[in-house]
C-alpha positions as YAML, in Angstrom:
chain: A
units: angstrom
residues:
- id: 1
  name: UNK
  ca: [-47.20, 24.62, -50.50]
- id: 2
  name: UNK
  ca: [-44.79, 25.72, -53.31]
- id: 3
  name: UNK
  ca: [-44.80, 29.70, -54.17]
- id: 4
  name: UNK
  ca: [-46.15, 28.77, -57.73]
- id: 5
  name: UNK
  ca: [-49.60, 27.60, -56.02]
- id: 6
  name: UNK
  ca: [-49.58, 30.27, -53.70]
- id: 7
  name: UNK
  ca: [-49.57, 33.28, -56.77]
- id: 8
  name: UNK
  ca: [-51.85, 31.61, -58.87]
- id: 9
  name: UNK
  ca: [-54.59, 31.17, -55.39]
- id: 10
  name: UNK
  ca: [-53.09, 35.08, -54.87]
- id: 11
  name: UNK
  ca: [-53.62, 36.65, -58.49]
- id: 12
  name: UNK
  ca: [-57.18, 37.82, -58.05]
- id: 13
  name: UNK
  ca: [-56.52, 39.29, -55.20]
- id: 14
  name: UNK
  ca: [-53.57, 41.27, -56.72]
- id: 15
  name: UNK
  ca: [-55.72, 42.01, -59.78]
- id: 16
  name: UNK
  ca: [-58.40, 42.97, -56.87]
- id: 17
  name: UNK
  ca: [-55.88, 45.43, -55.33]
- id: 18
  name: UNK
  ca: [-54.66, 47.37, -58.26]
- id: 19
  name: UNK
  ca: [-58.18, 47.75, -59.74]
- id: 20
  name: UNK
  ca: [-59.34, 49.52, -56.29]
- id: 21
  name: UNK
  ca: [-56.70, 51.41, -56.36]
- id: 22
  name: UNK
  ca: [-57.57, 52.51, -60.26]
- id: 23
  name: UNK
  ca: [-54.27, 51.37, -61.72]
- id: 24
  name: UNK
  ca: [-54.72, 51.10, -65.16]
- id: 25
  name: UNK
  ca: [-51.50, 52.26, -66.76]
- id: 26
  name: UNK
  ca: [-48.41, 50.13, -66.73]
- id: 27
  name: UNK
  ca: [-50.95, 47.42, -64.57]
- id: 28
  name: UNK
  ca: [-48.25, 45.31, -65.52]
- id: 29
  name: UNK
  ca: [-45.68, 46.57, -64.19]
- id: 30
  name: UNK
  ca: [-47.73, 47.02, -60.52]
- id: 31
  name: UNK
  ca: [-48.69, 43.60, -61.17]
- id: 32
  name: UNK
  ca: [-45.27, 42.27, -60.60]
- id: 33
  name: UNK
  ca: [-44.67, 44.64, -57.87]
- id: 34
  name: UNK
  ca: [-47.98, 42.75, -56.19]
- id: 35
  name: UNK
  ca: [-46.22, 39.87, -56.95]
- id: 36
  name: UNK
  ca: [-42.65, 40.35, -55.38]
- id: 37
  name: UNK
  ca: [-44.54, 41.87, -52.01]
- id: 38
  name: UNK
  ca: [-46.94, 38.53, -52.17]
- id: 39
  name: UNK
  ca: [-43.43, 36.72, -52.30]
- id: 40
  name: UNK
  ca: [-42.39, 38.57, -49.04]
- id: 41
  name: UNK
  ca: [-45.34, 38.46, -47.43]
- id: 42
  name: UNK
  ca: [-45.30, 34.51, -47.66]
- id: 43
  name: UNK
  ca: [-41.52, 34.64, -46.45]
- id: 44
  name: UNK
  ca: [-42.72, 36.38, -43.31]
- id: 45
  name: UNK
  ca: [-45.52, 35.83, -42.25]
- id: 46
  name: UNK
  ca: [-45.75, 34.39, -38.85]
- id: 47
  name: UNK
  ca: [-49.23, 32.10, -38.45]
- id: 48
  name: UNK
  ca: [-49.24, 33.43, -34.77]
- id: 49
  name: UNK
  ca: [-50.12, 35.82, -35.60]
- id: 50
  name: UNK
  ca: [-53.04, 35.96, -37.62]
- id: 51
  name: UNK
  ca: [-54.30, 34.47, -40.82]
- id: 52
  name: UNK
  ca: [-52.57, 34.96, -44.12]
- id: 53
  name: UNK
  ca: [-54.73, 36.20, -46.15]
- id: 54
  name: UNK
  ca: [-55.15, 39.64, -44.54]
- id: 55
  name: UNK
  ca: [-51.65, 39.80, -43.76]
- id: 56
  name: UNK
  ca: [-50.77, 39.76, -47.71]
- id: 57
  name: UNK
  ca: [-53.52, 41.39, -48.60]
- id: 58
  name: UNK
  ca: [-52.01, 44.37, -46.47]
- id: 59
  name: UNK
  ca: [-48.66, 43.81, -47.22]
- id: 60
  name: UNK
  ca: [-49.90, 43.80, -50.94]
- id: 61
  name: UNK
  ca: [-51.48, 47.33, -51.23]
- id: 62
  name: UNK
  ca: [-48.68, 48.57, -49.02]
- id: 63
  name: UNK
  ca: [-46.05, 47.98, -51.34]
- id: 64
  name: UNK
  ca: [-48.00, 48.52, -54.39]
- id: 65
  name: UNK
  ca: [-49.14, 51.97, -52.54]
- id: 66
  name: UNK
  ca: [-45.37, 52.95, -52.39]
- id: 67
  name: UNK
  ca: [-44.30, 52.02, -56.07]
- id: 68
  name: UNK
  ca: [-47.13, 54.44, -56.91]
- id: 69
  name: UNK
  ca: [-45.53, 57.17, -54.71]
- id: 70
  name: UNK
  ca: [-42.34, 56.42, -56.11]
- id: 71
  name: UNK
  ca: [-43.80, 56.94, -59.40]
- id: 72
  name: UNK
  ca: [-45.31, 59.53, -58.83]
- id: 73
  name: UNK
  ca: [-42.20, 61.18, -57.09]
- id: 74
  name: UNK
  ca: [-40.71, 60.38, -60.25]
- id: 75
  name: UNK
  ca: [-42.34, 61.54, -62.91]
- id: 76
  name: UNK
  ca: [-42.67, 65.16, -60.88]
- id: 77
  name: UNK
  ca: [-38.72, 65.45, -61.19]
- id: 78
  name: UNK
  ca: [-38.37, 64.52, -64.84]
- id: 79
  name: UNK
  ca: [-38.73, 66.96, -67.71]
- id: 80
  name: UNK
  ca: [-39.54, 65.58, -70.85]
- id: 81
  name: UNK
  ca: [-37.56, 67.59, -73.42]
- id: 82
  name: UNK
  ca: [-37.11, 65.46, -76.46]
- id: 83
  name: UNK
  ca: [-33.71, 66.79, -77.22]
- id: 84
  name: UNK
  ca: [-30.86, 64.22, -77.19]
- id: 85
  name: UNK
  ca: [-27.33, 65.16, -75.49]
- id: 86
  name: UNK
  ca: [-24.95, 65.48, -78.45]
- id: 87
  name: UNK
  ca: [-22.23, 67.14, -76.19]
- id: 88
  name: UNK
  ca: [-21.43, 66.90, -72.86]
- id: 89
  name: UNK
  ca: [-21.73, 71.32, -71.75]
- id: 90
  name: UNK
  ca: [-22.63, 72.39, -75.59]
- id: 91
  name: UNK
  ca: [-26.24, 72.86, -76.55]
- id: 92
  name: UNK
  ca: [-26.46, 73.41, -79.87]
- id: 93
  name: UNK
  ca: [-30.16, 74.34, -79.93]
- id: 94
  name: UNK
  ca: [-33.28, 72.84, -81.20]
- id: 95
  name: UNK
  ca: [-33.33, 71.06, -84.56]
- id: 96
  name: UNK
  ca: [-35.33, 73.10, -86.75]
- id: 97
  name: UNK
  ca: [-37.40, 70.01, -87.51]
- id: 98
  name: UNK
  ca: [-37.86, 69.11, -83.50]
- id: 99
  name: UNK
  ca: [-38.91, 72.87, -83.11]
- id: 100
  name: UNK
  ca: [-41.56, 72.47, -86.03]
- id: 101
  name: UNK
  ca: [-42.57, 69.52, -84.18]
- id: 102
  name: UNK
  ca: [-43.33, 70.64, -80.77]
- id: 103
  name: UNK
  ca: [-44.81, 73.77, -82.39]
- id: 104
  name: UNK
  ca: [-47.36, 71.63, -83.94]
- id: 105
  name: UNK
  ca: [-47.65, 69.34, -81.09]
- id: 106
  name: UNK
  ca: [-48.16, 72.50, -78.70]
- id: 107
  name: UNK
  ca: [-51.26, 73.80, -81.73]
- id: 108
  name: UNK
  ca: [-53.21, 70.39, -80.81]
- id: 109
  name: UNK
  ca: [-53.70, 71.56, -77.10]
- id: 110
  name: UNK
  ca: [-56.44, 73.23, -75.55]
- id: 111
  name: UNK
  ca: [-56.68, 74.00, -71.93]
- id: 112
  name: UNK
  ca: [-53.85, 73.21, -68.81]
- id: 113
  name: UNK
  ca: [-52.29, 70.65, -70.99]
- id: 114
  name: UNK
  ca: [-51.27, 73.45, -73.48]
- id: 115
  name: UNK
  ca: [-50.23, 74.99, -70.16]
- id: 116
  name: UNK
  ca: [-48.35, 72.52, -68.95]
- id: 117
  name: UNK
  ca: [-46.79, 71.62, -72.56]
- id: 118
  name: UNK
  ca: [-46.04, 75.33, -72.89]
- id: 119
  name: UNK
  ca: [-44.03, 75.32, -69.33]
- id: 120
  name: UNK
  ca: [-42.77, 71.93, -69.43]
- id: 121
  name: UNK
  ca: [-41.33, 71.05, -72.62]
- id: 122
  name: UNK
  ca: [-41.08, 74.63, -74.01]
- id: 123
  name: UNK
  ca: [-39.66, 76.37, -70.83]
- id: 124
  name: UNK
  ca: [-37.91, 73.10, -69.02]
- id: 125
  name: UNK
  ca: [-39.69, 73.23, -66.06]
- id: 126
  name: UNK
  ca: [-40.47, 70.12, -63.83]
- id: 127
  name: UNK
  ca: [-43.82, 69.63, -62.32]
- id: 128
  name: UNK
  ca: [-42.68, 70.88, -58.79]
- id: 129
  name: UNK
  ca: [-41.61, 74.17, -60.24]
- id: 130
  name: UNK
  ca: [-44.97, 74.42, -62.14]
- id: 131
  name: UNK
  ca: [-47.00, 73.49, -59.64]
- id: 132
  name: UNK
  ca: [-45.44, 76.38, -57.22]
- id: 133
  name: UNK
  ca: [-45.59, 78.98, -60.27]
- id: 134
  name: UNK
  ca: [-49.58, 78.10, -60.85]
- id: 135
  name: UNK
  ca: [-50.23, 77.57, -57.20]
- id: 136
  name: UNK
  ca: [-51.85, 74.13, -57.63]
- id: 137
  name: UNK
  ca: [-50.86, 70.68, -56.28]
- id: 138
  name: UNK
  ca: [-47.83, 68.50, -57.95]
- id: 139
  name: UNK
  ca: [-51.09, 65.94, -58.69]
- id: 140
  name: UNK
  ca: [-52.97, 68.49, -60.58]
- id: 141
  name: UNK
  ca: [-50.05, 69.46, -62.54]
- id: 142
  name: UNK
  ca: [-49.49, 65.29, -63.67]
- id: 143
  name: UNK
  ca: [-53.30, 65.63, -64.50]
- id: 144
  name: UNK
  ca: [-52.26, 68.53, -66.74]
- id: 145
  name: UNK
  ca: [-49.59, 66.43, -68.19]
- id: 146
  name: UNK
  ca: [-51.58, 63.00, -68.45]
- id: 147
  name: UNK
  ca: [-54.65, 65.25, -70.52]
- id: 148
  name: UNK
  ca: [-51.22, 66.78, -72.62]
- id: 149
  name: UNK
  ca: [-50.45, 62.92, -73.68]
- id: 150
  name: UNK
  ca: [-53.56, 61.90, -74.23]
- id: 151
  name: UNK
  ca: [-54.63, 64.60, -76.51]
- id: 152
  name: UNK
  ca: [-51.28, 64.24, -78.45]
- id: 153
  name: UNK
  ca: [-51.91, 60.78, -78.52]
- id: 154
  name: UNK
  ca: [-55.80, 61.13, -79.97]
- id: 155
  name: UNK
  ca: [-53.83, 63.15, -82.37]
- id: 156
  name: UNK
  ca: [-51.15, 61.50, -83.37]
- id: 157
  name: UNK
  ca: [-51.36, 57.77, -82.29]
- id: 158
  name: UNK
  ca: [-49.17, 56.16, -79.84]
- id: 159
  name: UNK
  ca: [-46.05, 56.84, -81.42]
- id: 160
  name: UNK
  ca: [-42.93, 55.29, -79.55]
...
């Protein structure tokens, strides 16, 4: 049987995987990760074994488990700033009209995503370093910062 055949028989069960695991942003992107690890899975898998389709099913959410990790690891260590690099050791400050900006980005908070705004984009921290100053879990904090985005995003649109 030719990989083709085996992905589309495969898809649902992909689709299946992410939607237990409540991936609904960048699906797509987790989609093709499903798809690379139902690749390998079909390039390994040794019928004595077992049958396949537990084996990819497994193999599946395993690999799709650690993008999310990765991800996750990820978007902990960046800082969102908004402020290009004009000079390689010379910061020449804030625009005035990027300061106006995030001032009236920050005004359209409420909550711990003003919190997070306020130590993230205004003070440079990363989400490690906020979530030891505030004593709460690096998954709380990305909570913080997912509410942040979405509220911005109710309020301004999806700008990109």
């Amino acid at each position: 049987m030719q990989f083709e055949q085996i992905a589309q028989q495969y898809n649902p069960m992909i689709h299946r995987i992410l939607n237990k695991l409540h991936i609904y942003k960048n699906k797509e992107d987790y989609h093709q990760v499903g798809l690379i690890a139902l690749w390998e899975a079909y390039t390994k898998f040794d019928s004595s074994k077992g049958e396949f389709p537990p084996f990819a099913y497994a193999y599946i959410k395993g690999r799709v488990m650690n993008a999310l990790t990765k991800d996750a690891a990820f978007s902990d260590k960046t800082v969102l700033t908004g402020e290009p690099v004009l000079f390689e050791g010379i910061d020449p400050g804030p625009a005035p009209e990027t300061t106006a900006l995030t001032n009236a980005a920050a005004d359209h908070l409420t909550g711990r995503a003003k919190r997070w705004f306020d130590l993230s984009i205004l003070q440079g921290l990363s989400n490690p370093d906020i979530a030891r100053r505030e004593n709460v879990t690096p998954a709380a904090v990305r909570k913080w910062q997912q509410s942040a985005i979405k509220q911005l995003r109710e309020q301004f649109g999806d700008i990109k």
